[in-house]
C-alpha positions as CSV (number, residue, x, y, z in Angstrom):
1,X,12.7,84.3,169.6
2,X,13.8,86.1,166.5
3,X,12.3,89.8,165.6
4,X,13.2,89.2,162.2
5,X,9.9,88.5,160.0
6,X,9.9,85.4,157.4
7,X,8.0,82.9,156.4
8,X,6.0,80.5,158.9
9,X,8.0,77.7,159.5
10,X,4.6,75.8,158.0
11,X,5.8,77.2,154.5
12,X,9.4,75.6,155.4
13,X,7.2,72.3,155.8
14,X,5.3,73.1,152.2
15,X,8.4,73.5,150.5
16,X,9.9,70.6,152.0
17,X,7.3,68.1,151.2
18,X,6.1,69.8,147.4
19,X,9.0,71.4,146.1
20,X,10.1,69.7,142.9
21,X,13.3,71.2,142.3
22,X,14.7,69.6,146.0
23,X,13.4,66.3,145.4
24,X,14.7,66.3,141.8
25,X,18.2,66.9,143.5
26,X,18.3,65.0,146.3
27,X,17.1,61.8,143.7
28,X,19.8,62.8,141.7
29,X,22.5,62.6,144.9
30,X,21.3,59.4,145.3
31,X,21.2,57.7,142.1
32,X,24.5,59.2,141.5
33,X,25.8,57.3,145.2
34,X,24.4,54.4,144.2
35,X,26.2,54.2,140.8
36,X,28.9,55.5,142.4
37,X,29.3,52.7,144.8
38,X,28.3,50.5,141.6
39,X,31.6,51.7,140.2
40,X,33.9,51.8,142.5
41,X,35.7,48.5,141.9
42,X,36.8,50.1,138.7
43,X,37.9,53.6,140.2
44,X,35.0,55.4,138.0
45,X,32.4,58.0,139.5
46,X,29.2,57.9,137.6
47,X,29.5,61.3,136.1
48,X,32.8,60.3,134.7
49,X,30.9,57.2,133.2
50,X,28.5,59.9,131.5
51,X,31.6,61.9,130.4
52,X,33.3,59.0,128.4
53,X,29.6,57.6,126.9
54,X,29.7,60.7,125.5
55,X,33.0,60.2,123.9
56,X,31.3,56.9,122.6
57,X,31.0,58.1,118.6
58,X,32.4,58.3,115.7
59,X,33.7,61.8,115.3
60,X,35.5,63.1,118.5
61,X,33.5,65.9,120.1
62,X,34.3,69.7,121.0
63,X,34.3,70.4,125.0
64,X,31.4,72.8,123.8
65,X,29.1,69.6,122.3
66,X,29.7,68.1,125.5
67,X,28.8,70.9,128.0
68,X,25.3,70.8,125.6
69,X,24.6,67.2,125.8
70,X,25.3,66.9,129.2
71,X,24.1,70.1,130.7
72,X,26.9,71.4,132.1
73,X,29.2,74.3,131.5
74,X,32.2,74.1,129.7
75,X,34.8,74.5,132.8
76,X,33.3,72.4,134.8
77,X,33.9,69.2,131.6
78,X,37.3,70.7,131.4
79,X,37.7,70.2,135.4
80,X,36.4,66.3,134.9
81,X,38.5,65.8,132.2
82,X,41.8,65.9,133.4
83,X,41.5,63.4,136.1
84,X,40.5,61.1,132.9
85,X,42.9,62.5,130.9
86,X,45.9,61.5,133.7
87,X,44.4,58.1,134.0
88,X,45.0,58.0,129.6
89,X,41.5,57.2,129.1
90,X,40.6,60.2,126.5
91,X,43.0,62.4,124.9
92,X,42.7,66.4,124.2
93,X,43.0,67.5,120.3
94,X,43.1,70.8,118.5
95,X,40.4,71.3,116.4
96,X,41.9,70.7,112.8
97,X,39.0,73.1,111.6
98,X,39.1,75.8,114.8
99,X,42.3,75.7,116.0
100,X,40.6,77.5,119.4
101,X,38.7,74.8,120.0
102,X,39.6,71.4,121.7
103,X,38.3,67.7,121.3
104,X,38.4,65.0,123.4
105,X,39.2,61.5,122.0
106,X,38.9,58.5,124.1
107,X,41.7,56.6,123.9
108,X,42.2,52.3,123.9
109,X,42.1,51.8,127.5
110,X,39.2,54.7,127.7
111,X,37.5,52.2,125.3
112,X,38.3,48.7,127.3
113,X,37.2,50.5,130.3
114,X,34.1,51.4,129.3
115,X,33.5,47.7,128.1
116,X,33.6,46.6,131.7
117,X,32.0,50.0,132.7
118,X,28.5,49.1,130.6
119,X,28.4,45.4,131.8
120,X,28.5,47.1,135.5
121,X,25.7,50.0,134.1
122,X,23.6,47.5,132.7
123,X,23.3,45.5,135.4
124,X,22.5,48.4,138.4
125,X,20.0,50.2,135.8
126,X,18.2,46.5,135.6
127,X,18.4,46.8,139.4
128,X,17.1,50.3,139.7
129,X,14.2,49.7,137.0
130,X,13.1,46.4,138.9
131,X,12.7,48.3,142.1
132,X,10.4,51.2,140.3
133,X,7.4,49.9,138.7
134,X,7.9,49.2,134.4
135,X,5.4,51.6,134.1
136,X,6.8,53.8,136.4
137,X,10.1,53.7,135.1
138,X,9.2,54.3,131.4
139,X,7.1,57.3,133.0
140,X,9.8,58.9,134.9
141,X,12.0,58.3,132.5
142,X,9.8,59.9,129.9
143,X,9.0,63.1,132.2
144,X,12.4,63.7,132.7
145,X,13.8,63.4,129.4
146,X,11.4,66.4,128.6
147,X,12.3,68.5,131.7
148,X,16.0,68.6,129.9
């Protein structure tokens, strides 16, 4: 037996079964599996699927608007870009007004990709929804849209 003091193992068992935060993640893990397995046929993870709906506008975006909207720091979209970037499915641009700054353009094939990439989305989130109850979904949904 240890001599070191720390919690009761019962507090191990609180956290376990209340804790937000880890059942947050692990959900996330697992949504992110199962859309990863969704697109797998077309060599996509579903966090690069997030990073080229992103891309989806008119005006080409700075790395910095993308960290924002997807809540994530700015090395770790430079790190998923350049797996995209080899693949020529977005493109890298200076700036024209701040020559510091970079934006990412998605490219033809980044664009007929994500054609076949949103029939695949559509029809796993139709999956996913159907398994939660509609009023669940739209609640969740909801809840966690304002957590962000």
């Amino acid at each position: 037996m240890s001599t070191r003091a720390g919690p009761p193992f019962e507090t191990t068992l609180h956290v376990r079964d209340t804790c937000l935060c880890l059942h947050t993640q692990r959900a996330a893990r697992a949504l992110a599996r199962r859309f990863d397995d969704a697109f797998r046929g077309i060599e996509l993870t579903s966090g690069q699927f997030s990073l080229l709906m992103a891309l989806n506008r008119r005006e080409a975006p700075r790395i910095s608007d993308l960290a924002m909207l997807l809540a994530m720091d700015r090395t770790t979209i430079t790190a998923n870009v350049k797996p995209l970037a080899r693949r020529r499915l977005l493109k890298l641009a200076v700036d024209k007004d701040d020559r510091r700054s970079r934006r990412l353009h998605l490219t033809d094939a980044g664009r007929a990709l994500l054609v076949t990439a949103v029939a695949i989305w559509r029809k796993e989130n139709r999956r996913l929804e159907r398994s939660l109850s509609a009023r669940g979904a739209t609640q969740l949904r909801a809840e966690l849209m304002a957590l962000g």
